[in-house]
Backbone as ProteinMPNN parsed JSONL, in Angstrom:
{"seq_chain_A": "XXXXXXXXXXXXXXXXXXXXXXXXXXXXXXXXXXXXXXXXXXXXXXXXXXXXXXXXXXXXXXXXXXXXXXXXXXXXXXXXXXXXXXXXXXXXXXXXXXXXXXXXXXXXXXXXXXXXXXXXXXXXXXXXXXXXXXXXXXXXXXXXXXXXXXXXXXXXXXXXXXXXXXXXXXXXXXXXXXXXXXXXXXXXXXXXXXXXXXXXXXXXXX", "coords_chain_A": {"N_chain_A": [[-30.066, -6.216, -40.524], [-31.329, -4.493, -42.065], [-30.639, -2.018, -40.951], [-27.8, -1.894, -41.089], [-27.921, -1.965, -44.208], [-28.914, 0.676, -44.963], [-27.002, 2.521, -43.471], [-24.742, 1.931, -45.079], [-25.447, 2.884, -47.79], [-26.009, 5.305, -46.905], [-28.487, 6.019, -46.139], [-29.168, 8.235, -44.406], [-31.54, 9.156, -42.774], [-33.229, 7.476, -41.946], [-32.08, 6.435, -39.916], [-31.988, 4.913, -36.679], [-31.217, 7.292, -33.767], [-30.715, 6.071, -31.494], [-30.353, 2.894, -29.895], [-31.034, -0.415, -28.548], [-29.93, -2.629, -26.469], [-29.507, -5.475, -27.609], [-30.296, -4.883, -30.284], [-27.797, -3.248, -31.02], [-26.143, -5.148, -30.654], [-26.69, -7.486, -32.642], [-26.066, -6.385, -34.28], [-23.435, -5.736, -34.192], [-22.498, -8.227, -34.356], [-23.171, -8.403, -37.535], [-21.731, -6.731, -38.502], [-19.262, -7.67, -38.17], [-19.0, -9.681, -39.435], [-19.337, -9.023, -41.638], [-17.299, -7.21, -42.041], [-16.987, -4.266, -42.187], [-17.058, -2.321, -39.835], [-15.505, 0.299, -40.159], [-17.133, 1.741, -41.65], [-19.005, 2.249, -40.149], [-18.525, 3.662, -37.986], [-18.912, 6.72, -36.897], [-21.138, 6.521, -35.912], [-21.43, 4.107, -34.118], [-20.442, 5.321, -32.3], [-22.329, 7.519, -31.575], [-24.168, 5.717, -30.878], [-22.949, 4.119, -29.144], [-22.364, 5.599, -26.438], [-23.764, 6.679, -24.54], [-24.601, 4.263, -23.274], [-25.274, 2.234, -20.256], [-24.116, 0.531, -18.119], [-24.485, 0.281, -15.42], [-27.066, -0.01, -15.531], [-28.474, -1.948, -16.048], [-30.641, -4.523, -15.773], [-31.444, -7.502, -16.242], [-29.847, -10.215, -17.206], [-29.189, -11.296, -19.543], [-28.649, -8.903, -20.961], [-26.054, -8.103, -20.23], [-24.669, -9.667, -21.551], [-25.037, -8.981, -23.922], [-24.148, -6.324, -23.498], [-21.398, -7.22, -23.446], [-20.878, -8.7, -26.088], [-21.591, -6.44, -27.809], [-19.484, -4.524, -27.251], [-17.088, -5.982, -27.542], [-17.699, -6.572, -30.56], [-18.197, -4.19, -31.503], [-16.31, -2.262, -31.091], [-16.47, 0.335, -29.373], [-15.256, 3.337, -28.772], [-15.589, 3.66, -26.069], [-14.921, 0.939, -24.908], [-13.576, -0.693, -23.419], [-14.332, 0.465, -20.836], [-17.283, 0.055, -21.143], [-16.196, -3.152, -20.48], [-15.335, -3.63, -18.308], [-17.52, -2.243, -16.488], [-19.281, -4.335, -16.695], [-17.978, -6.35, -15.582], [-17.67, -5.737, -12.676], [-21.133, -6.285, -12.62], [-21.134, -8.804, -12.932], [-21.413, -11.657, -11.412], [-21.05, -14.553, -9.102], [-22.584, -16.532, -10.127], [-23.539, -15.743, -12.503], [-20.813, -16.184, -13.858], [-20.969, -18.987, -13.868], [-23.515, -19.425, -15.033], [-22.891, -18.256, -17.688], [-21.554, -20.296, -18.682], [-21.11, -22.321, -21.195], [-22.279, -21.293, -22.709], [-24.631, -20.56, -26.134], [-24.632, -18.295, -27.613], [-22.236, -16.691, -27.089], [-19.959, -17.854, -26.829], [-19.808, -18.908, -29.466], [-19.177, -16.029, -30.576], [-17.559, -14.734, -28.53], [-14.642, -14.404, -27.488], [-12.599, -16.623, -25.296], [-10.98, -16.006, -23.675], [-11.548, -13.356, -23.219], [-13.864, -13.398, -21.548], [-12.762, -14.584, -19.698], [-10.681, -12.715, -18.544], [-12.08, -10.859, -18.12], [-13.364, -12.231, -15.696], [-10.879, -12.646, -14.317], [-10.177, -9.431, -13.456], [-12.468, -8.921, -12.541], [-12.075, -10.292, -9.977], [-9.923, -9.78, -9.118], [-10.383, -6.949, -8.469], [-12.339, -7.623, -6.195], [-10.381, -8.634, -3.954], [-8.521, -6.808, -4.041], [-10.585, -4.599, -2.871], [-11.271, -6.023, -0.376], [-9.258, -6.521, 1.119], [-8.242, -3.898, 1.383], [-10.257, -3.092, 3.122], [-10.028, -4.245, 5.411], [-7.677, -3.945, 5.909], [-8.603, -1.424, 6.993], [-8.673, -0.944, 10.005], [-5.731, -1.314, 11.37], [-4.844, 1.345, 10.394], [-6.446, 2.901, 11.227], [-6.166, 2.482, 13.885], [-3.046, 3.222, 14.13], [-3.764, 5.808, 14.38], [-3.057, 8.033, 16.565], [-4.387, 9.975, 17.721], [-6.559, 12.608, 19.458], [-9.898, 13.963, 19.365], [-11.881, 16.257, 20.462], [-15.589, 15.817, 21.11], [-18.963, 15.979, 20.315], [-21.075, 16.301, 23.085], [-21.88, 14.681, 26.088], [-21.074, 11.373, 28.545], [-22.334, 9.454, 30.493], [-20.515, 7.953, 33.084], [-21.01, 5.758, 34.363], [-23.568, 4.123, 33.701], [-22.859, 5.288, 30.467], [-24.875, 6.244, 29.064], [-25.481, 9.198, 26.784], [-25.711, 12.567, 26.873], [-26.596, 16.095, 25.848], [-24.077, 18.497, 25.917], [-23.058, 20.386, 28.716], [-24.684, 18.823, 30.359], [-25.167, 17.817, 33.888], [-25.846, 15.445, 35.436], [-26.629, 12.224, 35.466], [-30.083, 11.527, 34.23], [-30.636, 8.723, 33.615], [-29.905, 6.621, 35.059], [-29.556, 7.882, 37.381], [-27.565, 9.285, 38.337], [-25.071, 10.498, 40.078], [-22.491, 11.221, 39.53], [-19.86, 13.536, 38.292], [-20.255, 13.821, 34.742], [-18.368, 12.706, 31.803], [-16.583, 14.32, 29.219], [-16.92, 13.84, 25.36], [-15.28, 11.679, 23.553], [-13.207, 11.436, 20.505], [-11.124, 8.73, 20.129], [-8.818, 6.69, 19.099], [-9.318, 4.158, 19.737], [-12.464, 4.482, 19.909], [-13.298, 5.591, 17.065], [-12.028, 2.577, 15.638], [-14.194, 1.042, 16.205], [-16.213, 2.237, 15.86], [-15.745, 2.126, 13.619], [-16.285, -0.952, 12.272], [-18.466, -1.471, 13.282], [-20.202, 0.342, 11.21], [-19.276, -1.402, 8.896], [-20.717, -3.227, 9.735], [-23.376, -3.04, 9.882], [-23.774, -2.507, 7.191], [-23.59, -4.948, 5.799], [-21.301, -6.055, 5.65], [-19.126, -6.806, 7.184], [-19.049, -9.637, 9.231], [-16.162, -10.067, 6.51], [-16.086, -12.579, 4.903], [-18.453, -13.864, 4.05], [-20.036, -11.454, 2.837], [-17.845, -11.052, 0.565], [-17.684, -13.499, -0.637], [-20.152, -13.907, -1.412], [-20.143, -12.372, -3.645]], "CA_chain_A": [[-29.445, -6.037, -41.833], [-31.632, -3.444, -42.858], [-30.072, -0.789, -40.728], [-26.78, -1.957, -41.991], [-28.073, -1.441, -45.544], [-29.536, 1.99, -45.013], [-26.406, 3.553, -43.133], [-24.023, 1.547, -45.71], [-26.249, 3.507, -48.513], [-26.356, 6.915, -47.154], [-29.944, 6.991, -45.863], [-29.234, 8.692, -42.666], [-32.754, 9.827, -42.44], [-34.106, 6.758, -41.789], [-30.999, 5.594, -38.81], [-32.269, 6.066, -35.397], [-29.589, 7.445, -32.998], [-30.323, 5.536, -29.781], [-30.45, 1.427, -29.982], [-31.477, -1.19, -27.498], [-28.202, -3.362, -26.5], [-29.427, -6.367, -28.347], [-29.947, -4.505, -31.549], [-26.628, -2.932, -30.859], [-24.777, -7.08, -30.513], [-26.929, -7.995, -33.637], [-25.381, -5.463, -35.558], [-22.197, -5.97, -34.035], [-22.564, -9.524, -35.389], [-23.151, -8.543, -38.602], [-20.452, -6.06, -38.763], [-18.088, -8.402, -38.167], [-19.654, -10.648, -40.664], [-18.844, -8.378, -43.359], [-15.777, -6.275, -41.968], [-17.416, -2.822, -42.313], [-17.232, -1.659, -38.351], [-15.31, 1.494, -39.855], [-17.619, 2.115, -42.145], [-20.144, 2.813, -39.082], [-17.269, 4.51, -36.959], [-19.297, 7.866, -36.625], [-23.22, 5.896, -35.816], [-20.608, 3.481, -33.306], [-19.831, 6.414, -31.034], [-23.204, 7.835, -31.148], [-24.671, 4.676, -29.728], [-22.358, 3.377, -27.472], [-21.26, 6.44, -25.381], [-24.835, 6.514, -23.284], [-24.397, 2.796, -22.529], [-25.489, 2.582, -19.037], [-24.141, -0.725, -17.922], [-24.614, -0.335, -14.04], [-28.123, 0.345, -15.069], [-28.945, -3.184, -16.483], [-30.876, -5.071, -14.542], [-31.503, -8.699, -16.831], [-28.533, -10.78, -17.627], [-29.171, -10.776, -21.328], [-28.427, -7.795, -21.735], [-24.907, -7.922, -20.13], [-24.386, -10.91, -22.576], [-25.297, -8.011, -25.256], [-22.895, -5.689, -23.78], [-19.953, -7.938, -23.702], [-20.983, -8.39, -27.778], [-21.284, -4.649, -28.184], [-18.126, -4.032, -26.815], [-16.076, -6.67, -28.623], [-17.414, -6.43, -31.586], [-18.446, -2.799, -32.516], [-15.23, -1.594, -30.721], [-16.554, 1.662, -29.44], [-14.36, 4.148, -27.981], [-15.634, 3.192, -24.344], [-15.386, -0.519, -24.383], [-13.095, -0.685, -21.921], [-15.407, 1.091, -19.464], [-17.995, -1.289, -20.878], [-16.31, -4.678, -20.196], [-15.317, -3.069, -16.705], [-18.678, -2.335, -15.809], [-19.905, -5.776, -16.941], [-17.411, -7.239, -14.588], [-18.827, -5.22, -11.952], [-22.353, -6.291, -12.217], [-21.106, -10.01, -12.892], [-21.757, -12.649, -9.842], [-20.379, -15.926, -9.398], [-23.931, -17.623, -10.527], [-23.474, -14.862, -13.767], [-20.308, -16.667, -14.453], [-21.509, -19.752, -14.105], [-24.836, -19.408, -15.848], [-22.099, -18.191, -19.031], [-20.793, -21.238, -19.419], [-21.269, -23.004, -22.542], [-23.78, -20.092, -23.981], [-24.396, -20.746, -27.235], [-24.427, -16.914, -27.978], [-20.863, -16.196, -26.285], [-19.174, -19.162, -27.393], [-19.754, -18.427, -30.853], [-18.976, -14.969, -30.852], [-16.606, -14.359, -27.931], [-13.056, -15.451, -27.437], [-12.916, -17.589, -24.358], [-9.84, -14.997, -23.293], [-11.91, -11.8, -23.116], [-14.666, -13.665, -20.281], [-11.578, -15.042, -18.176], [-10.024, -11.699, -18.673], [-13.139, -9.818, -17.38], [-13.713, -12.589, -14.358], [-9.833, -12.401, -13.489], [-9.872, -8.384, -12.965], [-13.317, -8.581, -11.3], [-11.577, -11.013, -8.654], [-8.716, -8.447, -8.636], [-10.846, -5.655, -7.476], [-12.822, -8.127, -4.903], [-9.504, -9.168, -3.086], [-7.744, -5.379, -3.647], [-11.46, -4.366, -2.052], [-11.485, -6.843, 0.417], [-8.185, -6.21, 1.4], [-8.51, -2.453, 1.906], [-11.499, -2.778, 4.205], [-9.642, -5.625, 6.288], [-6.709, -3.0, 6.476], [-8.421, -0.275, 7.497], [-7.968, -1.594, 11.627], [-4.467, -1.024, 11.198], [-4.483, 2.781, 10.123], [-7.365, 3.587, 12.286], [-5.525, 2.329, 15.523], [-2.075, 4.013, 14.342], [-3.765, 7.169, 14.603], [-3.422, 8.154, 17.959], [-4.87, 11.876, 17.679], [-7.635, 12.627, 20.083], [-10.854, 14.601, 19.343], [-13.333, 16.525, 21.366], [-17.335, 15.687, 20.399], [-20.328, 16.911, 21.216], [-21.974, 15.318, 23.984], [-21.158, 14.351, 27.591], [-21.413, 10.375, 29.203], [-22.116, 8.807, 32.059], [-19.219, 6.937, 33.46], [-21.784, 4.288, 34.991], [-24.313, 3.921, 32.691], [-22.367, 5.101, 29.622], [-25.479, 7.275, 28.787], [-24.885, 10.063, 26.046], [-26.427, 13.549, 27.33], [-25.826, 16.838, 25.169], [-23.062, 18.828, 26.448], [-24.084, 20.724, 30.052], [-25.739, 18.096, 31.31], [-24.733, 17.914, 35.127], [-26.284, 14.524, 36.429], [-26.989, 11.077, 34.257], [-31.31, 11.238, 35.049], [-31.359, 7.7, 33.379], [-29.536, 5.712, 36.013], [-29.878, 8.837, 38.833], [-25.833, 9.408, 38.992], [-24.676, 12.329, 40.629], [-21.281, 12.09, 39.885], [-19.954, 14.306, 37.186], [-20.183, 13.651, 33.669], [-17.207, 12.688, 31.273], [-16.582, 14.47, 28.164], [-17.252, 12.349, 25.055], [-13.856, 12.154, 22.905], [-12.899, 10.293, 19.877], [-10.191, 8.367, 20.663], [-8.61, 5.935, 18.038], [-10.416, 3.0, 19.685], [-13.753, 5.005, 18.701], [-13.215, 5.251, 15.462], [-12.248, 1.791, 15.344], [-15.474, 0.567, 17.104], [-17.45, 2.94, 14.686], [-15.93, 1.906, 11.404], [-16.891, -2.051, 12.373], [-20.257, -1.436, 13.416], [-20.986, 0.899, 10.124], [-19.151, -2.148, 8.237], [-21.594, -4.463, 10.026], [-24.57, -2.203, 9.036], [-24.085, -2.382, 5.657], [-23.276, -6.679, 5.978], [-19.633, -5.85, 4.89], [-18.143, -7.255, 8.498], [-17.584, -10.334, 8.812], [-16.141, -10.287, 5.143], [-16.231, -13.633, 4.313], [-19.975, -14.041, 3.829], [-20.68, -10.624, 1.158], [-17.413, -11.16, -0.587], [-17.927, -14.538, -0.835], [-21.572, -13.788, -2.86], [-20.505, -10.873, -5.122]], "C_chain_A": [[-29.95, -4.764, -42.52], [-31.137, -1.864, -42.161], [-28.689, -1.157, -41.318], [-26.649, -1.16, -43.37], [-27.864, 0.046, -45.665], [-28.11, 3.337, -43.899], [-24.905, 2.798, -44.503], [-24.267, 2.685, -47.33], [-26.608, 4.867, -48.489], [-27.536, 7.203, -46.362], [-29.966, 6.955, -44.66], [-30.517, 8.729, -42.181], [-33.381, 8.518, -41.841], [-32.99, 5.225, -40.435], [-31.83, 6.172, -37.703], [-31.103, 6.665, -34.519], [-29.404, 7.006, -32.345], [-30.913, 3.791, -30.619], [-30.544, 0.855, -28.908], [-29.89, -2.439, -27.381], [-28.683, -4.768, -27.47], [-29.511, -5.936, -29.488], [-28.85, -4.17, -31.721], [-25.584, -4.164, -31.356], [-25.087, -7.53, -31.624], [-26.093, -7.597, -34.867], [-24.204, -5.645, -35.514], [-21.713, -7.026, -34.925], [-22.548, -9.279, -36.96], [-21.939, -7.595, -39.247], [-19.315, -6.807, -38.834], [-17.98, -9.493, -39.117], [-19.284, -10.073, -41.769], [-18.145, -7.357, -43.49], [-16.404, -4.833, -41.894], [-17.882, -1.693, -40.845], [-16.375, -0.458, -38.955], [-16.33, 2.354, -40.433], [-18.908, 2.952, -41.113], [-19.563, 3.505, -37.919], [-18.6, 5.826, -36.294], [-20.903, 7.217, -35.81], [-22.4, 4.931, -34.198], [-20.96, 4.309, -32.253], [-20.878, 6.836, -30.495], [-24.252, 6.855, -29.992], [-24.134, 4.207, -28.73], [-22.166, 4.187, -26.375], [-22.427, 6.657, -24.553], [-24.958, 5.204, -23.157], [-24.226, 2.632, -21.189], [-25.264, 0.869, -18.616], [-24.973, -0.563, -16.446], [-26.995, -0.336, -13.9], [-29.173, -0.86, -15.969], [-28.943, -3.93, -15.496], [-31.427, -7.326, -14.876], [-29.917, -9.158, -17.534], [-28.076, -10.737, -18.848], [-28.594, -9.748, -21.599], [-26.766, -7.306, -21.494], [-23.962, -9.134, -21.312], [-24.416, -9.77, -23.659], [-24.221, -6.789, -24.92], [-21.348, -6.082, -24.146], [-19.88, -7.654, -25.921], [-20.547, -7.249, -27.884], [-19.969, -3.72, -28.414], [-16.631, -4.749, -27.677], [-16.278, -6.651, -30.294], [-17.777, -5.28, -32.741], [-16.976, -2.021, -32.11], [-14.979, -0.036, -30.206], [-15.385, 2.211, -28.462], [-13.909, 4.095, -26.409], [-15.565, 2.044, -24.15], [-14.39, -1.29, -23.631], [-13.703, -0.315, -20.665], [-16.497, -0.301, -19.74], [-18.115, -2.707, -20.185], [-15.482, -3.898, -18.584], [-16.69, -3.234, -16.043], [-19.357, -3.686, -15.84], [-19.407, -6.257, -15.736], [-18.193, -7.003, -13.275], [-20.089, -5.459, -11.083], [-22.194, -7.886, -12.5], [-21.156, -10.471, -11.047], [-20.875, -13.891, -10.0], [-21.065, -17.321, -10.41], [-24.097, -16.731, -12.02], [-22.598, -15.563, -14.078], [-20.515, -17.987, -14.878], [-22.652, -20.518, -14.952], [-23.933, -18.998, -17.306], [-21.846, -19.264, -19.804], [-20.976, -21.996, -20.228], [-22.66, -22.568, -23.162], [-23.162, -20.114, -24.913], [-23.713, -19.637, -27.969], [-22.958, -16.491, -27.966], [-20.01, -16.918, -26.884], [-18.934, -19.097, -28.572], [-19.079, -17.347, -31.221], [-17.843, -13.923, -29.757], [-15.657, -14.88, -27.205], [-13.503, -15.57, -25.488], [-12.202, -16.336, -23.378], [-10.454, -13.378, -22.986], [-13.125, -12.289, -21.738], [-13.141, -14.071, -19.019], [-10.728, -13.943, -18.284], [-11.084, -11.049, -17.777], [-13.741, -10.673, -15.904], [-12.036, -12.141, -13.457], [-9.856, -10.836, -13.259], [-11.595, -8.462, -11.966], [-12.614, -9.639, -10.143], [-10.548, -9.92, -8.414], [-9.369, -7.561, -7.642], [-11.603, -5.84, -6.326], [-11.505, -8.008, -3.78], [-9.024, -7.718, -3.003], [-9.211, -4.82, -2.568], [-11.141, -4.304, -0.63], [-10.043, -6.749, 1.759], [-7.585, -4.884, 2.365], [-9.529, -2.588, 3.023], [-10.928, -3.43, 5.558], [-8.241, -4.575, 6.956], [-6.868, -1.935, 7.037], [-8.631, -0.155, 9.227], [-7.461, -0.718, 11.973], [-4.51, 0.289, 11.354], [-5.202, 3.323, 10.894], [-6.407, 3.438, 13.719], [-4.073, 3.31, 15.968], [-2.322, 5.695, 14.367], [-3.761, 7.872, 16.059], [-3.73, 9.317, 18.485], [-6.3, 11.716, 18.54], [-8.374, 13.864, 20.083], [-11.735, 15.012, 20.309], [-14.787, 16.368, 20.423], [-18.026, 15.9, 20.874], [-20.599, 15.779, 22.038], [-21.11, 15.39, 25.259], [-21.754, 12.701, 28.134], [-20.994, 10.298, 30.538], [-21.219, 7.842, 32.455], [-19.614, 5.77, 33.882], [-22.469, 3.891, 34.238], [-24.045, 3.866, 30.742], [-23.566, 5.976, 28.317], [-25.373, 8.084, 27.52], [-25.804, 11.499, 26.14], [-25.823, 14.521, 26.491], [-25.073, 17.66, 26.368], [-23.942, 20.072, 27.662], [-24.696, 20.317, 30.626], [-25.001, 17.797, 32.393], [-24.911, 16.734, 35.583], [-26.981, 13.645, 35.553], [-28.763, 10.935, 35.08], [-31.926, 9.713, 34.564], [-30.833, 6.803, 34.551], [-29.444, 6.664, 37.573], [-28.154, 8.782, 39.004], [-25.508, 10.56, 38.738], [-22.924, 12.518, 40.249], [-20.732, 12.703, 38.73], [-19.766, 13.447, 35.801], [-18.992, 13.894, 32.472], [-17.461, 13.568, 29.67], [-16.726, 13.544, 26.873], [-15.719, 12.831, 24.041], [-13.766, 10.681, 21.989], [-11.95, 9.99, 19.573], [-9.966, 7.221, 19.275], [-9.69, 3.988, 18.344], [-12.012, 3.173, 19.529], [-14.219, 4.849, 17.816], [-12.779, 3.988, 15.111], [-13.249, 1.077, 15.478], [-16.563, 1.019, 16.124], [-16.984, 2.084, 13.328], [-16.647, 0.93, 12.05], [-18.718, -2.085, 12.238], [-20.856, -0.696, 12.152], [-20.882, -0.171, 9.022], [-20.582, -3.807, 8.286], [-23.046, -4.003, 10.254], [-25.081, -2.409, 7.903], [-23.687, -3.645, 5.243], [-21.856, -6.464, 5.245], [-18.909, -6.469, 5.816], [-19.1, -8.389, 9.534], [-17.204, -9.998, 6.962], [-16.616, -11.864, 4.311], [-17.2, -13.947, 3.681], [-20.193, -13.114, 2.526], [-19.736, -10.888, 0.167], [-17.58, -12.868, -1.651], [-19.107, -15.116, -2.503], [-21.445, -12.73, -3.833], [-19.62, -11.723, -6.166]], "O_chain_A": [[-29.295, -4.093, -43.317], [-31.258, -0.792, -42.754], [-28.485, -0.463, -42.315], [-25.878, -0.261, -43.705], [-26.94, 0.588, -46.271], [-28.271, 4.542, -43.705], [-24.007, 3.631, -44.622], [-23.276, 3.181, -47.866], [-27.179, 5.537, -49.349], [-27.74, 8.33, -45.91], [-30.476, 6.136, -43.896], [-30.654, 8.29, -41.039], [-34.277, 8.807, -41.049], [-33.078, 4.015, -40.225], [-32.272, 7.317, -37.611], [-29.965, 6.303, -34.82], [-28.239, 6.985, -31.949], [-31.643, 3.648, -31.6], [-30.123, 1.543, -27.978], [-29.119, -2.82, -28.262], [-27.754, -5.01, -28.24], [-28.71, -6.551, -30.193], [-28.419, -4.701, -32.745], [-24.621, -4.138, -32.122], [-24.147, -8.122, -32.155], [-25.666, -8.14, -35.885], [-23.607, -5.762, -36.585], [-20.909, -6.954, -35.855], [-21.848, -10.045, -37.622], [-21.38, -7.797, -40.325], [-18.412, -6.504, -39.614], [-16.948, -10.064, -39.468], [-18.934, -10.671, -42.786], [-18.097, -6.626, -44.479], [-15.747, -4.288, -41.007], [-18.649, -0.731, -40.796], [-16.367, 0.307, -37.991], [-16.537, 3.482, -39.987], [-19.513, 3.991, -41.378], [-20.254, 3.859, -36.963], [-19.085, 5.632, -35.179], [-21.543, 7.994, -35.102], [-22.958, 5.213, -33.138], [-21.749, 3.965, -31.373], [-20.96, 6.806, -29.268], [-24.792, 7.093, -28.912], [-24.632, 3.915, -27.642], [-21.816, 3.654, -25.322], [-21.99, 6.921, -23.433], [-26.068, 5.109, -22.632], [-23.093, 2.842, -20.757], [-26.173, 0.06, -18.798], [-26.014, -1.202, -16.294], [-27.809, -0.508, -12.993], [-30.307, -0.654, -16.4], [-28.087, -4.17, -14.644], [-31.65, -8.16, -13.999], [-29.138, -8.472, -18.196], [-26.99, -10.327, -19.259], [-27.938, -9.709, -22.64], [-26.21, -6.463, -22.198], [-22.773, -9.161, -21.63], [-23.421, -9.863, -24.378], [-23.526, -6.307, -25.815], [-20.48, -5.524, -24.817], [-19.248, -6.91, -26.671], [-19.364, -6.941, -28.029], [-19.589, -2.822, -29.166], [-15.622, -4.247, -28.172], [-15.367, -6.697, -31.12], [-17.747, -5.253, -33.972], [-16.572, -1.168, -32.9], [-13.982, 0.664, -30.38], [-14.783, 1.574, -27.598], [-12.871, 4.278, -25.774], [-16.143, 1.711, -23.116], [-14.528, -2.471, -23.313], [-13.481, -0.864, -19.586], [-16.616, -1.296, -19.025], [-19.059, -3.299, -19.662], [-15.273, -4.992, -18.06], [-16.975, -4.124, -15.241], [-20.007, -4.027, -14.851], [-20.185, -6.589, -14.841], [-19.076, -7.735, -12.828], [-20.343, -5.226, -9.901], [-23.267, -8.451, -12.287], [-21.003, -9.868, -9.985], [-20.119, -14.106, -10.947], [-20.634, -18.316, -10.992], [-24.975, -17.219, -12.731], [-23.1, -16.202, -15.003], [-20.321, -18.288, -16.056], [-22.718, -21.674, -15.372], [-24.444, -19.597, -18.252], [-21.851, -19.371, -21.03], [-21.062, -23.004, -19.526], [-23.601, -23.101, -23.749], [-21.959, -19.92, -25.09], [-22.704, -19.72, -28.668], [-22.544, -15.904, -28.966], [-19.196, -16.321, -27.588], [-17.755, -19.227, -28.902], [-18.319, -17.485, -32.18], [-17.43, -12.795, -30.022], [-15.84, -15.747, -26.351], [-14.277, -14.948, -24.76], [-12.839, -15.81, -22.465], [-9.771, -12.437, -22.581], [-13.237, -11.417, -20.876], [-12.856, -13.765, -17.861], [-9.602, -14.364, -18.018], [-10.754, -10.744, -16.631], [-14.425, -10.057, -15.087], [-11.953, -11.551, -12.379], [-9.122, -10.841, -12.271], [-11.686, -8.04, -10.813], [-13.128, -9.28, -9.083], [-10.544, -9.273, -7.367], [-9.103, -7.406, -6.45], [-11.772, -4.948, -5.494], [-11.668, -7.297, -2.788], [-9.078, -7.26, -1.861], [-8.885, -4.621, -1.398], [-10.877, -3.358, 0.111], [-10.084, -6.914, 2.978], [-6.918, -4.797, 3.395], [-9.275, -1.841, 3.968], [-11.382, -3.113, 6.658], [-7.914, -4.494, 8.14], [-5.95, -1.304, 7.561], [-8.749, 1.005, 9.62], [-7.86, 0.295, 12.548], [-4.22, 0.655, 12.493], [-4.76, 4.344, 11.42], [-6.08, 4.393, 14.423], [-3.789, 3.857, 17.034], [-1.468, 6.581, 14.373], [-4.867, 8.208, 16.481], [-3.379, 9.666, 19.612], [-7.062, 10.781, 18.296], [-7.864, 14.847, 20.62], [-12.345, 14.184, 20.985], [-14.935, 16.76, 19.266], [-17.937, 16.093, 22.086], [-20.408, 14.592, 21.772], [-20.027, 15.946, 25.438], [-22.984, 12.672, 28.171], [-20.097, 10.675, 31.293], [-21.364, 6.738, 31.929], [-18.875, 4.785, 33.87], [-21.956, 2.869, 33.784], [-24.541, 3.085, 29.93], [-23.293, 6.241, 27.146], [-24.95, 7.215, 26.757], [-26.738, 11.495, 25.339], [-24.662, 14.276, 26.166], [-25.385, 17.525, 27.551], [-25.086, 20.502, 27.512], [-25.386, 20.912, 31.453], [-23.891, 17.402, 32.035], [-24.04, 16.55, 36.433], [-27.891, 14.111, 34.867], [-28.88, 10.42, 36.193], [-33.07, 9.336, 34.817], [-31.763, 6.129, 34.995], [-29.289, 6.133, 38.673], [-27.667, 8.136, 39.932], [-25.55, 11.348, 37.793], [-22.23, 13.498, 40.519], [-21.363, 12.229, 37.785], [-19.114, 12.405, 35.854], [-18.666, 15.044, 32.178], [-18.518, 13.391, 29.064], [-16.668, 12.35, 27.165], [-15.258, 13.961, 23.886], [-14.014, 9.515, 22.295], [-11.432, 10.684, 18.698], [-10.916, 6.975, 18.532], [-10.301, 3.178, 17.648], [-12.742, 2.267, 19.125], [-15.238, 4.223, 17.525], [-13.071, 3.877, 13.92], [-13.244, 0.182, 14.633], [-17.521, 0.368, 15.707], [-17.625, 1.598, 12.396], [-17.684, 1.349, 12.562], [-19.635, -2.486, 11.523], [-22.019, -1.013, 11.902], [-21.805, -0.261, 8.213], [-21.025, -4.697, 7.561], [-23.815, -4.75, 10.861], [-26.253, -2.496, 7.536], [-23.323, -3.593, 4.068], [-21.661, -6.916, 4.116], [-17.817, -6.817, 5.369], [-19.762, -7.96, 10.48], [-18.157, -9.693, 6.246], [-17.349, -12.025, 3.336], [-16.961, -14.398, 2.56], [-20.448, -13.59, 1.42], [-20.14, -11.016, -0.988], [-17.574, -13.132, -2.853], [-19.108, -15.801, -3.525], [-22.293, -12.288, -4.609], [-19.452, -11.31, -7.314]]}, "name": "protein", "num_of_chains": 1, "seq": "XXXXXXXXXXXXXXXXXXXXXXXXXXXXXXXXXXXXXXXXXXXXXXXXXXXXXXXXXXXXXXXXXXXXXXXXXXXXXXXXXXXXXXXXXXXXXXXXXXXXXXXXXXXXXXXXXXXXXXXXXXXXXXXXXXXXXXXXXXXXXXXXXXXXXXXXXXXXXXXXXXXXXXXXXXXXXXXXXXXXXXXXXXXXXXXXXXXXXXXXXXXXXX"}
């Protein structure tokens, strides 16, 4: 209340410029409590526009951006309740449900708004990754690559090598070429690197 007062009053001197997201939701709260979010229009902008959602790492505090966002109305709070979604989980939505905080202060319609587009961008995701097979296989363009294999062993020697010395095979050495079943073979295995392939399992937990 007392920053309220003191930017309601003029005394800039004594506003800071940067805020912590729960001071940010408090204020929000009270702004909305007593209508005067234009009155702080210019102090709004300054605080919200370094709002680093992806870089919140306690739940609280995405509970404080949602606030922030609904009820100071800054310029970015569309990016905001994006990024929230984002860094929401299934055990984040769950753990929401019948918070006192939220419940009070944010329409039911703006959380099932921000879980239905984060499911959007899982399944459009999920979707894309599952399709990219398809486009890899219809490419049927063939590359030369560095290297040379062994046709028996399967080896990978740099290019000039005459004779595979891990399995002793004399007979010549194949060029290595990336062929559309390559690059399908590679994406998978980089997908199943980074636990993305099977899908079922990561999309399952985000």
């Amino acid at each position: 209340m007392e920053l309220l007062l003191n930017i309601l009053h003029f005394r800039s001197v004594d506003i800071p410029t940067t805020l912590p997201l729960k001071t940010l939701a408090m204020l929000g709260i009270e702004c909305d409590k007593y209508a005067c979010e234009s009155a702080l229009a210019p102090w709004i902008l300054i605080w919200c526009q370094n709002i680093r959602v992806s870089d919140i790492t306690e739940e609280i505090d995405l509970k404080y951006a949602v606030l922030v966002a609904h009820k100071l109305k800054p310029p970015n709070f569309l990016t905001i309740l994006s990024n929230v979604g984002s860094k929401m989980t299934p055990a984040t939505l769950q753990n929401w449900q019948g918070d006192p905080l939220l419940d009070k202060h944010i329409p039911i319609s703006i959380l099932d708004t921000i879980s239905r587009k984060r499911q959007e961008t899982l399944d459009s995701l999920r979707e894309l990754i599952e399709g990219r097979e398809t486009a890899l296989h219809c490419t049927t363009a063939v590359f030369p690559m560095t290297g040379v294999l062994c046709p028996q062993c399967t080896q990978l020697h740099p290019d000039g090598t005459k004779n595979c010395h891990s399995c002793h095979n004399s007979t010549t050495l194949i060029k290595r070429l990336c062929t559309s079943e390559h690059r399908v073979t590679t994406y998978f295995d980089i997908l199943k690197t980074h636990k993305l392939w099977p899908t079922v399992a990561p999309f399952a937990a985000c």
